[in-house]
NUMITOR-467030 format. One record per residue: residue number from 1; residue in one letter; x, z, y of N, C-alpha, C in turn. Coordinates in steps of 0.001 Angstrom, whole numbers. Each point is the difference from the previous one (the first is absolute). Layout:
N
PT/i/aa/n.c1/n.c3/n.c2/ca.c1/ca.c3/ca.c2/c.c1/c.c3/c.c2
PT/NUM/A/X/Z/Y/X/Z/Y/X/Z/Y
...
END
This chain:
355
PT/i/aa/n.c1/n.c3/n.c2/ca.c1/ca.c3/ca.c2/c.c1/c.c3/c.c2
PT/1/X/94405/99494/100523/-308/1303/475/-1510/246/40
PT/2/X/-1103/-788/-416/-1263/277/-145/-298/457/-1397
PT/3/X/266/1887/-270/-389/806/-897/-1420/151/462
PT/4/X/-980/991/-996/-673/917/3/-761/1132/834
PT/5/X/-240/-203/938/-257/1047/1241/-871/393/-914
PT/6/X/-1089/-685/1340/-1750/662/-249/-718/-177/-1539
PT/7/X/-604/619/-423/-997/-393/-991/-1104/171/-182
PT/8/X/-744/-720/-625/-1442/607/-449/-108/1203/-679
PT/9/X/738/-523/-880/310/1478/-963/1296/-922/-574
PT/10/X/1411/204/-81/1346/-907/-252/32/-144/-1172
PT/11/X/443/-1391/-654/444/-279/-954/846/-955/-193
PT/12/X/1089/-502/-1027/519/-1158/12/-367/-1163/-764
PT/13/X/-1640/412/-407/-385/-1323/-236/-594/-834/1029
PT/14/X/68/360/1134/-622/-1095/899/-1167/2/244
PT/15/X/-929/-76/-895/-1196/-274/235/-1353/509/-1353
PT/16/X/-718/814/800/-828/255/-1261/-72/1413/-517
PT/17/X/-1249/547/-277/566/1468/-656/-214/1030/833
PT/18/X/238/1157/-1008/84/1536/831/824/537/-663
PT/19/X/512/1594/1192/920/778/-1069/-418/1546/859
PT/20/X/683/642/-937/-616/1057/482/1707/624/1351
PT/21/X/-1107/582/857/962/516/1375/1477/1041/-604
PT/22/X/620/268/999/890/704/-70/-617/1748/461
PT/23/X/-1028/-675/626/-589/1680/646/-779/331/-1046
PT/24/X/-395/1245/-10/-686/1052/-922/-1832/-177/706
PT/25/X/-786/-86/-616/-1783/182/664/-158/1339/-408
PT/26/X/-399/365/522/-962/1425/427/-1090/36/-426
PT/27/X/-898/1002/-537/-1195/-744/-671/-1126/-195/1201
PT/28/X/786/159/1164/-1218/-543/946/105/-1440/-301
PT/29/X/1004/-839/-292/112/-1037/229/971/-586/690
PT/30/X/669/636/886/647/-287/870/1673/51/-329
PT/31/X/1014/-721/703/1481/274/-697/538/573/319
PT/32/X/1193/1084/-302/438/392/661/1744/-325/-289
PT/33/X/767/558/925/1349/-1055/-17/751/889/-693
PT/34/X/197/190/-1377/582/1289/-659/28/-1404/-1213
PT/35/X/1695/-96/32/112/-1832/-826/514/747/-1679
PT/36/X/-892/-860/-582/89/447/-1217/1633/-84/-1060
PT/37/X/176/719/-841/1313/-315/-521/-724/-1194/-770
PT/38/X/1565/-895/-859/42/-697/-606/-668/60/-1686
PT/39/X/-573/-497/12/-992/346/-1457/140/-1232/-968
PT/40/X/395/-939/473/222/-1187/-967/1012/367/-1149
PT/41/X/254/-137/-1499/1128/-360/-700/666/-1241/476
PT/42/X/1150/409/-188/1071/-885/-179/317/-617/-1209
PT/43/X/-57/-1763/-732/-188/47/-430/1513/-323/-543
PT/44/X/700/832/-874/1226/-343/-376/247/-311/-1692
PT/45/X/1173/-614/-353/1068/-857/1033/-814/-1369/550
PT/46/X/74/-515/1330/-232/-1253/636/-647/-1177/-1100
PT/47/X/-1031/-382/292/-808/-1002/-209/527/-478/1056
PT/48/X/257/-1795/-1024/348/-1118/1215/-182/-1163/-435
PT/49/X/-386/-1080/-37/-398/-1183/-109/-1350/-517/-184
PT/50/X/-1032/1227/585/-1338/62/160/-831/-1061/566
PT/51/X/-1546/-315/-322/-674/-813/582/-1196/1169/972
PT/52/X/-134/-550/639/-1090/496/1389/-793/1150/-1472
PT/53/X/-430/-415/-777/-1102/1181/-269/313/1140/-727
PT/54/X/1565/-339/17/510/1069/-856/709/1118/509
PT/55/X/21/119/1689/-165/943/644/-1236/903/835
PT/56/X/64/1183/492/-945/770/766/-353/-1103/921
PT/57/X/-1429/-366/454/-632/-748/1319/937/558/941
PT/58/X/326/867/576/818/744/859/1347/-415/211
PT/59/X/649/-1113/-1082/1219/-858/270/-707/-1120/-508
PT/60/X/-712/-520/49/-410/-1497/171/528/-933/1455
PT/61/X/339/-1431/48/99/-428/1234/-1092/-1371/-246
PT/62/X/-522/-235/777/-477/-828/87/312/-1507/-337
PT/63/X/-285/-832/-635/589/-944/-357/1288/-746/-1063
PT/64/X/365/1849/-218/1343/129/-807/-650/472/-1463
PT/65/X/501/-1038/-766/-694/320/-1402/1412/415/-882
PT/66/X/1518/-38/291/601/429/-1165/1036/695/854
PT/67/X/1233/443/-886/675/772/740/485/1135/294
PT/68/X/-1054/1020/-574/-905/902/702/1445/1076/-935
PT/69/X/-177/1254/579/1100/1241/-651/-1029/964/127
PT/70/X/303/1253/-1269/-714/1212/166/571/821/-581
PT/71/X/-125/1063/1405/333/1440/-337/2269/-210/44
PT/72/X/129/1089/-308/1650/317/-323/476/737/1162
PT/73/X/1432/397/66/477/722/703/172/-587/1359
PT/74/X/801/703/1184/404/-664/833/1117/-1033/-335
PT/75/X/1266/916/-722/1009/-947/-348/-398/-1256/-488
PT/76/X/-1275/263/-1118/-228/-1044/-751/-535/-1579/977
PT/77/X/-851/489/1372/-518/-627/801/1459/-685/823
PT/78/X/520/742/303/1313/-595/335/760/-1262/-849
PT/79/X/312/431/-1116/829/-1384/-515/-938/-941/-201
PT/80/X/-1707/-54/-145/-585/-978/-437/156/-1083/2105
PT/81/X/750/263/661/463/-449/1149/793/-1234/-649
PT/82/X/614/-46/-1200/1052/-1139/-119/-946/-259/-1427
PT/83/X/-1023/-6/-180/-1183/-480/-1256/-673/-1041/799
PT/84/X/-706/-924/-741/-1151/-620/238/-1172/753/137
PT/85/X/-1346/-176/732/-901/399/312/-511/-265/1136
PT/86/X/-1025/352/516/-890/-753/1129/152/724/1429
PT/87/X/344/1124/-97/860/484/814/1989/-565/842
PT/88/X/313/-403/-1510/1309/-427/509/455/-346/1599
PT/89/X/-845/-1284/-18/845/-603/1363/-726/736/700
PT/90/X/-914/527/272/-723/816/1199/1171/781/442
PT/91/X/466/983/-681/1267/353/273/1129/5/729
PT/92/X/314/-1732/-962/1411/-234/246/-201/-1398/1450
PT/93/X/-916/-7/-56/-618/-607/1349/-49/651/1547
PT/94/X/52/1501/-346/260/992/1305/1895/218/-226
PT/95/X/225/-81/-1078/1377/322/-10/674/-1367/801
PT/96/X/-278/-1182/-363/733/-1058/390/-184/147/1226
PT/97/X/-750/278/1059/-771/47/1468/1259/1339/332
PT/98/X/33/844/-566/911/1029/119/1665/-636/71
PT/99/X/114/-601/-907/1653/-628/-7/-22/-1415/925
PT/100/X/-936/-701/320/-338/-545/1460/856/906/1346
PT/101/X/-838/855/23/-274/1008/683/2053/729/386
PT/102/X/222/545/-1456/1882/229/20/531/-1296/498
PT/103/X/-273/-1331/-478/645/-1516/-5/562/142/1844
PT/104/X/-1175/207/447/131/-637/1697/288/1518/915
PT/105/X/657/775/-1082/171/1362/1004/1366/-48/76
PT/106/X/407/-686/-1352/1602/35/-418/452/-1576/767
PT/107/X/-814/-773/100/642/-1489/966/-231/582/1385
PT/108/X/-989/921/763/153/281/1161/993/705/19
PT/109/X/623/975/-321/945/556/-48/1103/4/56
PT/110/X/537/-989/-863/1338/-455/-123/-87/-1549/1260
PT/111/X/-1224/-653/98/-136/-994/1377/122/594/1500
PT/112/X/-1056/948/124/-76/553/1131/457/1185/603
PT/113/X/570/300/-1338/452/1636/554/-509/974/980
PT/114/X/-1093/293/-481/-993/609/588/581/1367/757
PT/115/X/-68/719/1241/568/1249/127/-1611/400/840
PT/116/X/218/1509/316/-822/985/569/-1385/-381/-355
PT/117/X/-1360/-273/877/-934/-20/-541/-488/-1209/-376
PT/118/X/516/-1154/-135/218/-1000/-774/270/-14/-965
PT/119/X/968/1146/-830/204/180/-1411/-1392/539/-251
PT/120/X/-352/1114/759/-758/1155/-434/-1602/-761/-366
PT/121/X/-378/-1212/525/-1043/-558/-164/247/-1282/-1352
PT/122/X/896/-622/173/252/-523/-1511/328/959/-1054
PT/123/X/200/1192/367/96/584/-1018/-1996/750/-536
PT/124/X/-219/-17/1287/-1853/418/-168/-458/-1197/-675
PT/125/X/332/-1324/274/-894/-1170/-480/445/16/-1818
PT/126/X/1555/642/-154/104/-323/-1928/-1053/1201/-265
PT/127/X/-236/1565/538/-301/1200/-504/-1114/-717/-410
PT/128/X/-1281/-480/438/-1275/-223/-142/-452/-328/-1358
PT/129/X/606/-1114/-361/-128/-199/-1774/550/806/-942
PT/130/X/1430/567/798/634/1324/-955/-813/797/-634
PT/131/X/-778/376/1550/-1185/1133/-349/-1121/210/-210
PT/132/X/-201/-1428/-500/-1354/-237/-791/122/-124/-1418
PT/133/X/1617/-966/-596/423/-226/-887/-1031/1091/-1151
PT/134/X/1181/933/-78/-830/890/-1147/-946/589/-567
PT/135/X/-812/-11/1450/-1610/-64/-749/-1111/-539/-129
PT/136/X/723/-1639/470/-984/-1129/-529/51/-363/-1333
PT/137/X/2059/-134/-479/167/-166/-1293/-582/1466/-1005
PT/138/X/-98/874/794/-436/1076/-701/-1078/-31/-379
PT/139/X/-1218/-431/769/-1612/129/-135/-8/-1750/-922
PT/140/X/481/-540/-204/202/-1534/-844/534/786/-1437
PT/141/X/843/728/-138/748/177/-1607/-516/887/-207
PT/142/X/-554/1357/736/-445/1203/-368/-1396/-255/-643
PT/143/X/-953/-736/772/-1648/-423/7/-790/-134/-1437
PT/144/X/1180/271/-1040/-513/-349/-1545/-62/1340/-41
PT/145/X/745/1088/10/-481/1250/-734/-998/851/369
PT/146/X/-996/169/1022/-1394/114/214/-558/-230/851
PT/147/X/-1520/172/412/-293/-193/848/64/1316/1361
PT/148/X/469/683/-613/585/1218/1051/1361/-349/735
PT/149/X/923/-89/-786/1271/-615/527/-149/-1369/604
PT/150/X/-1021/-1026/-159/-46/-1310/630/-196/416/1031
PT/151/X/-1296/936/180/-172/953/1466/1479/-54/869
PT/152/X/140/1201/-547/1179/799/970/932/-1320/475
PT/153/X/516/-1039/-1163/861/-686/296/-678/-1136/1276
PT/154/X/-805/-170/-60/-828/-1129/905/-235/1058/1362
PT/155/X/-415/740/122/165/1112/1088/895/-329/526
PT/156/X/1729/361/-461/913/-10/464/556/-1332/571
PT/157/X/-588/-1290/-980/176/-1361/158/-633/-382/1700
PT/158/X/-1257/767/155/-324/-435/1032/687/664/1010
PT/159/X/31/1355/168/799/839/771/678/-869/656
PT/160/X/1065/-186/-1032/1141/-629/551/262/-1428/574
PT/161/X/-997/-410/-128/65/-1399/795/-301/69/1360
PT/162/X/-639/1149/280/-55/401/1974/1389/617/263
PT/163/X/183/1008/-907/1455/891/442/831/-1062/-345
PT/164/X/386/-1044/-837/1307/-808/723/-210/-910/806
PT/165/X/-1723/-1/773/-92/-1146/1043/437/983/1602
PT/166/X/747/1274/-293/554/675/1220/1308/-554/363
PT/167/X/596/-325/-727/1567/-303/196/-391/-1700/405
PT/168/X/-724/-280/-506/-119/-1436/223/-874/-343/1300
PT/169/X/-338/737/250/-582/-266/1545/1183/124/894
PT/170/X/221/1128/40/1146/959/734/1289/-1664/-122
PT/171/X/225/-401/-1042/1121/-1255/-114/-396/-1546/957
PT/172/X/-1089/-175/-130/-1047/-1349/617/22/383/1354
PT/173/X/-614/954/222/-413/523/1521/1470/164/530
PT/174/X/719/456/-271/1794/121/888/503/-1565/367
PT/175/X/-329/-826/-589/658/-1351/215/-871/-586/1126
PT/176/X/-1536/552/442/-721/-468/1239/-176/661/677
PT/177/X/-241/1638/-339/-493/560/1433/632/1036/404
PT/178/X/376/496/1512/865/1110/473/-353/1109/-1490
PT/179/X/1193/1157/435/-547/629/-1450/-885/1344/340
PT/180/X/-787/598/623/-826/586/831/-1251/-345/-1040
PT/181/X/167/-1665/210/-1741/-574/-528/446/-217/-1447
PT/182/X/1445/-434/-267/-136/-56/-1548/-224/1525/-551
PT/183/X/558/1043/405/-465/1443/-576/-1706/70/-177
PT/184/X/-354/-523/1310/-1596/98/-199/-677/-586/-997
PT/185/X/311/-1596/-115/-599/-383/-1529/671/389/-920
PT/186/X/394/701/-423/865/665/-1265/-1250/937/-262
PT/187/X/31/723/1264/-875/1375/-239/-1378/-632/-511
PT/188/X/-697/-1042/31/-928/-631/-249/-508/-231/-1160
PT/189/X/1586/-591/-926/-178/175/-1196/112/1279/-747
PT/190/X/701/515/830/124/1755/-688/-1439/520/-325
PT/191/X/-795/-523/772/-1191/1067/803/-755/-910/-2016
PT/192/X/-294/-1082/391/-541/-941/-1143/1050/651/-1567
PT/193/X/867/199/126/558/963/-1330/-471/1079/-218
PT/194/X/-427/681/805/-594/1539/-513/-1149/-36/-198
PT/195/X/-1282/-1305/592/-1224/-241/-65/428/-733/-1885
PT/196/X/764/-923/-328/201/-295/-1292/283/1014/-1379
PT/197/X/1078/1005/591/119/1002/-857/-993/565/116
PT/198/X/-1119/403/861/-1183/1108/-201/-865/-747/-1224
PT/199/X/-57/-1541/190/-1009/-424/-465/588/-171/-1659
PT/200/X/1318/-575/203/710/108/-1870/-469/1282/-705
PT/201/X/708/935/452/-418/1145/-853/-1364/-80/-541
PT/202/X/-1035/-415/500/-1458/-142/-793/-792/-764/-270
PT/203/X/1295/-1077/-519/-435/-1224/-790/-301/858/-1699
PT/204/X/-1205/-822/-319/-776/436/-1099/1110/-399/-1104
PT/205/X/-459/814/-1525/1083/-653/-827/-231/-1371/-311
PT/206/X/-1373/-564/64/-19/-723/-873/-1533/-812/648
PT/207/X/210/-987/587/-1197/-573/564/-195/-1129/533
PT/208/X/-947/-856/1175/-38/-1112/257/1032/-328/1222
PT/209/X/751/-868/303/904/-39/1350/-935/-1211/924
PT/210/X/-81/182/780/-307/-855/1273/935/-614/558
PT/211/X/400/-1418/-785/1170/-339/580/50/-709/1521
PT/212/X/-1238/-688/523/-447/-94/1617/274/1409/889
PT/213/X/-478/1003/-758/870/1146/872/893/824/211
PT/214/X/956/-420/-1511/1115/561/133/1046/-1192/778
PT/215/X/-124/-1104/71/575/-1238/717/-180/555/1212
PT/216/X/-1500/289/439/31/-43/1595/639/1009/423
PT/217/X/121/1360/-588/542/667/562/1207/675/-399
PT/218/X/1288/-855/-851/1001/-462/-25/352/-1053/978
PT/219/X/-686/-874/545/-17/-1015/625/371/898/1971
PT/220/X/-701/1097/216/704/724/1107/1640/311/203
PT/221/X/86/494/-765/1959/308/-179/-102/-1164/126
PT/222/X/125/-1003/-367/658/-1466/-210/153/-644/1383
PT/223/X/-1613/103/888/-360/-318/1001/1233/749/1434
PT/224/X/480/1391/-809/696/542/1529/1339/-92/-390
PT/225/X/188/-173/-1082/1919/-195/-265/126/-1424/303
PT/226/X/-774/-1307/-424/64/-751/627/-240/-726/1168
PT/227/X/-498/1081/1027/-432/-406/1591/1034/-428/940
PT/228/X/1235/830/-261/1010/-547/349/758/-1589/-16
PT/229/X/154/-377/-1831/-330/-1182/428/-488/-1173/690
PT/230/X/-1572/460/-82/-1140/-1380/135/675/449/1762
PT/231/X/-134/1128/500/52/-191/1788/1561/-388/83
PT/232/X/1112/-274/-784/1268/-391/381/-535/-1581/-35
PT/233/X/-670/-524/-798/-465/-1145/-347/-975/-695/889
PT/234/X/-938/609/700/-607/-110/1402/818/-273/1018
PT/235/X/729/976/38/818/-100/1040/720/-1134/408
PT/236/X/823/-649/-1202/300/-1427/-41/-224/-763/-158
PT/237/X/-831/-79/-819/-1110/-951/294/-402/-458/1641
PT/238/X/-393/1085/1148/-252/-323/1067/948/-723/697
PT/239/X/1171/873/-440/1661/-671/698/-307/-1319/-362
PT/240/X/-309/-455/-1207/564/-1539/-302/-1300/-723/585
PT/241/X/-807/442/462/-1689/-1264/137/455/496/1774
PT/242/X/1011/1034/732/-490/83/1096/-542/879/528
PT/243/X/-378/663/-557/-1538/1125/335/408/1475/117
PT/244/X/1513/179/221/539/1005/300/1353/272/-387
PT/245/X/834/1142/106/1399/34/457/562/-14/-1792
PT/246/X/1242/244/-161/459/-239/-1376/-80/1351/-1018
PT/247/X/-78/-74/-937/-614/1403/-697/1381/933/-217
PT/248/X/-36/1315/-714/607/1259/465/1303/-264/-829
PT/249/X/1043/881/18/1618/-947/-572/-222/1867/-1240
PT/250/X/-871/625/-146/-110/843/-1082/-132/1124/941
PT/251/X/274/423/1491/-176/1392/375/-1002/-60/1234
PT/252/X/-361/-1132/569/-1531/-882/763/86/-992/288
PT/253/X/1400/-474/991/-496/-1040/600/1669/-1070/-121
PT/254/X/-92/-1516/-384/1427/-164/242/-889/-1538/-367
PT/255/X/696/-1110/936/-470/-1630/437/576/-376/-1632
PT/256/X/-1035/-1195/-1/187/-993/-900/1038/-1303/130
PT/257/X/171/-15/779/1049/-1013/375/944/221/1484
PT/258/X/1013/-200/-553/1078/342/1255/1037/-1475/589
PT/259/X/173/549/989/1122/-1479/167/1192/758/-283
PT/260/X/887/-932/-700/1272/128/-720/252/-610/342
PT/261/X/1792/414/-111/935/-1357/286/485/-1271/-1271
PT/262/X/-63/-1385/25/-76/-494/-979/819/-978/55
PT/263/X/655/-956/-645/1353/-829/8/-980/-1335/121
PT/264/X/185/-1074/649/-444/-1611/-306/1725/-432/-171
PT/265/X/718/573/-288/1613/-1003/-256/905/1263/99
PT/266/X/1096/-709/-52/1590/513/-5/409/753/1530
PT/267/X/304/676/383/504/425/1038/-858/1122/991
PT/268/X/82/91/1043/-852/1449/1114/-728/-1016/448
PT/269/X/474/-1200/472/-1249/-868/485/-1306/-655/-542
PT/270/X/-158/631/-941/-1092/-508/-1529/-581/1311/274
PT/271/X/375/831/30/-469/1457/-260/-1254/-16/1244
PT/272/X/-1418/17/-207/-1092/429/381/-1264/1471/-239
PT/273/X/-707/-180/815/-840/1065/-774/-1318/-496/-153
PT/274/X/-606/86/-1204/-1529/-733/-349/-489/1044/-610
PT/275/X/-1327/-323/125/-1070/344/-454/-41/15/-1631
PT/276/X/622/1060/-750/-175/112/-1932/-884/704/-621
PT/277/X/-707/405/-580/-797/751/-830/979/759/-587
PT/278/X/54/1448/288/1313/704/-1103/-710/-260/-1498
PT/279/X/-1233/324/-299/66/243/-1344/-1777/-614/-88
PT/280/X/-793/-501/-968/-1161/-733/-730/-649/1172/1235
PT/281/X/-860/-127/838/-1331/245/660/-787/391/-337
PT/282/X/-430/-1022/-1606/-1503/269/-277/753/620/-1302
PT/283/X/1039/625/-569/585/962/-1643/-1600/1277/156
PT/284/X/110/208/1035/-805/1588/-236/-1585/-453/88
PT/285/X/-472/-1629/361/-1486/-55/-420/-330/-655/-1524
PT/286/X/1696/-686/-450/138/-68/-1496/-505/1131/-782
PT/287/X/629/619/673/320/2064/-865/-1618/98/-348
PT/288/X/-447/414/1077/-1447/15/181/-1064/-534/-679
PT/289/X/219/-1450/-317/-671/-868/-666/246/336/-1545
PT/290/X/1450/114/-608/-2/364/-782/-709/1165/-830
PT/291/X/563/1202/891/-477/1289/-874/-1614/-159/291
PT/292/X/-977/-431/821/-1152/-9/418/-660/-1005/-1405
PT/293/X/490/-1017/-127/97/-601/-1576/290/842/-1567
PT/294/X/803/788/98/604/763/-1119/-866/812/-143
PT/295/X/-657/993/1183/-762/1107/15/-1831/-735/-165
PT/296/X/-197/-713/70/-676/-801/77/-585/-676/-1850
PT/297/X/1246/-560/-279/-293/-53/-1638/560/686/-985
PT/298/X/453/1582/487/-116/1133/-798/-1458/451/169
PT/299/X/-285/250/1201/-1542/948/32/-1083/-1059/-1198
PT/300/X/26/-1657/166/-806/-749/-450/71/626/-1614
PT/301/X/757/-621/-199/609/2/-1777/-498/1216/-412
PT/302/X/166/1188/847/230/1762/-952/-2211/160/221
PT/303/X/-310/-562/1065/-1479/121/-2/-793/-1144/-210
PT/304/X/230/-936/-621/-405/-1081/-1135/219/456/-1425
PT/305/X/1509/197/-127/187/813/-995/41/-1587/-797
PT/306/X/1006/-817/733/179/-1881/-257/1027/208/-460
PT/307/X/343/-426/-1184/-739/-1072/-1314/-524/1473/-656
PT/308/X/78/838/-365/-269/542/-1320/-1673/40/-336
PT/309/X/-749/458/876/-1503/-147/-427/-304/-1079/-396
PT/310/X/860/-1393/910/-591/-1200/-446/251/-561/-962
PT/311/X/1183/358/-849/367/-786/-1214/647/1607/-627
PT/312/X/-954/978/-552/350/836/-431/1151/-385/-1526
PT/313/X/1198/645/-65/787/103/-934/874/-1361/-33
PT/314/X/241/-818/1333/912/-770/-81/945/649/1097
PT/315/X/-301/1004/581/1122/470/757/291/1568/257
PT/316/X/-143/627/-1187/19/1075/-803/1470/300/973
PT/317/X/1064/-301/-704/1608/-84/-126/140/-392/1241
PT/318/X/-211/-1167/488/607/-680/751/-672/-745/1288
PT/319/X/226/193/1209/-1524/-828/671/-508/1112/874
PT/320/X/-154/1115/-746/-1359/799/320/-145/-93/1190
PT/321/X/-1277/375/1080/-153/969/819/917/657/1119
PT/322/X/43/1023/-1040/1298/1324/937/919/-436/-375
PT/323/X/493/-1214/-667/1631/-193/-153/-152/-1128/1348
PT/324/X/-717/-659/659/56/-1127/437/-387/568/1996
PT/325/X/-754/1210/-46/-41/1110/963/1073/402/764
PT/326/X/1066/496/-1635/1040/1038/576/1259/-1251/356
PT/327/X/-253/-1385/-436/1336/-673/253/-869/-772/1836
PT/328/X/-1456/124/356/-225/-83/1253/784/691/800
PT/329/X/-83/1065/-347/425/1383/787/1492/-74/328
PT/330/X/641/-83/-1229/1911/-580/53/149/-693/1160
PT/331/X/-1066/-1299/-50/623/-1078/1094/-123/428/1133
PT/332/X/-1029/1255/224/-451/57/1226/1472/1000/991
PT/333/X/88/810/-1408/1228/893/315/1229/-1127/554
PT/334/X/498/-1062/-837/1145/-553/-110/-326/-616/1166
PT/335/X/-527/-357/781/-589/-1105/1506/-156/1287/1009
PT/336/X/220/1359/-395/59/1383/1295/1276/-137/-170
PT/337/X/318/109/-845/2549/142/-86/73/-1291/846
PT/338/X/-368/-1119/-152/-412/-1677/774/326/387/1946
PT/339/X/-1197/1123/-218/-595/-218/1314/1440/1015/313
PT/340/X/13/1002/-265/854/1169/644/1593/-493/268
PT/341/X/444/-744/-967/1686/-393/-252/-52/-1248/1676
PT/342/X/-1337/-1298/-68/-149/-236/1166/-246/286/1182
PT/343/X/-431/1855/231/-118/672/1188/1727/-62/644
PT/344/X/468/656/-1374/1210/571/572/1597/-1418/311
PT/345/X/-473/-485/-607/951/-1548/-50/-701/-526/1584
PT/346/X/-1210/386/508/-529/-827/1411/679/758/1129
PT/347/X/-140/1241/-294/637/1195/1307/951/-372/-434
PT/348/X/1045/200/-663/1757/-415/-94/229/-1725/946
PT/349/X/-1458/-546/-460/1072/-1421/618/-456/-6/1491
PT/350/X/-1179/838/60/-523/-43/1695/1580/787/1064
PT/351/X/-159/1418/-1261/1517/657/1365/1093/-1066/-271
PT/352/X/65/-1049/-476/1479/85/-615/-89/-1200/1824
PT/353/X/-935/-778/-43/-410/-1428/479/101/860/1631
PT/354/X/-108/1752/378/-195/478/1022/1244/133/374
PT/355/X/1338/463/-852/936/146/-77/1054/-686/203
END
């Protein structure tokens, strides 16, 4: 999920260069926000099995010397989805994170049988990749036919990585905090979606990206959909060292360990009650550790931009960058379905153990 925000002036080569703005100058000098139409040819039918110099600087990537597609239709951008090219797995790398994503909606489902707002939040935690799906793969297959359309499509690419981090807050935050405060961080990221869409719309066509500041401030959404976690993960953490009561059972507050009744033999006179752990203590500072890892060597990789600068044209295809980013990002997703399926499996065994 670390697209494109901010730029110097945006481009998808990474590094290097100028292009000219999307705004119009005035002959004072100055810009004004009146965005120019599309002026590039299209160059048809599709150029494809290109080397770096045999496209516009304006689809150059850094480090990627073959691969490369130019110009063609949309359709045409579409089937080159099941072609070779340097784009490919970037792609099919958000798609797999996506069928992740269906995998553990369809085992919670038919496991847990989710009802009322327990469905309604596993059903927020699949929407999130749903609704990024199409215009990440979009701004990845579209990005050959100009540098106007790489625009718009990367606009939308970023857009949408705040607007499906709404459902995904709204899903994280229900499994820890009364829902009063989960509405509130929802609204949080909302507020950070409309500050993202103001700023997409006037990404340049064609220019330098700052990938330290499009990380950092992608790196906010990340910071409040996952707060929920890290403080479910605090929380027990304290339970288990001591240092305070047992963390929340998904709606605030519900003990980490209960006395149950438990068998040492055959008969009512065996039958005692001890001290059990219903369920792993430390699962939700796992959770934590994990995605804090995942999110961690996506941001590295996409702003190193590791391996491809360093061994330009051995990981063209395969390896790259943003293919190695977007499968960070998967894990980070697949360890939130982790954390959430264990909210709701902890409250079931806490009432069941009350019962």
């Amino acid at each position: 999920m670390y697209e494109e925000l901010h730029s110097k002036e945006a481009e998808p080569r990474r590094q290097g260069g100028r292009a000219r703005s999307i705004f119009s100058v005035s002959a004072s000098g100055r810009s004004s926000p009146v965005q120019q139409e599309d002026t590039h040819d299209v160059v048809l039918p599709m150029r494809t099995g290109l080397r770096v110099h045999e496209v516009p600087y304006g689809l150059q990537l850094a480090g990627i010397t073959t691969g490369y597609r130019l110009g063609g239709t949309y359709m045409d951008c579409l089937k080159t989805l099941f072609t070779w090219h340097n784009q490919t797995l970037n792609s099919w790398t958000m798609i797999f994170g996506w069928l992740v994503s269906c995998c553990m909606l369809s085992w919670s489902w038919q496991q847990l049988r989710p009802s009322g707002m327990d469905l309604v939040a596993f059903l927020a935690l699949w929407l999130c990749p749903t609704l990024h799906l199409p215009f990440t793969v979009g701004y990845h297959q579209f990005l050959c036919i100009s540098p106007e359309v790489l625009r718009r499509w990367r606009a939308l690419d970023v857009a949408f990585i705040f607007i499906a981090s709404i459902p995904l807050t709204f899903a994280l935050s229900y499994f820890v905090l009364p829902l009063p405060y989960s509405a509130a961080l929802t609204a949080v990221t909302l507020g950070l979606s409309l500050h993202a869409w103001h700023n997409a719309a006037a990404l340049p066509a064609a220019a330098d990206i700052d990938k330290k500041a499009n990380t950092r401030y992608v790196g906010y959404v990340v910071l409040v959909y996952t707060f929920p976690i890290l403080l479910q993960a605090a929380l027990d953490l304290a339970a288990v060292l001591g240092l305070g009561g047992g963390g929340g059972d998904g709606a605030g507050a519900a003990a980490a360990d209960n006395d149950i009744l438990v068998s040492s033999g055959s008969g009512a006179a065996h039958l005692s009650y001890a001290h059990v752990p219903l369920y792993d203590r430390l699962y939700s500072v796992k959770c934590a550790a994990a995605i804090v890892f995942c999110f961690v060597y996506a941001g590295a990789t996409y702003v190193s931009c590791f391996p491809d600068i360093y061994a330009p044209g051995y990981f063209d295809h395969v390896g790259a960058a943003q293919q190695l980013m977007h499968l960070g990002v998967a894990g980070a997703h697949a360890v939130e379905w982790l954390f959430a399926i264990h909210m709701v499996q902890r409250r079931r065994l806490h009432a069941a153990s009350l019962g």
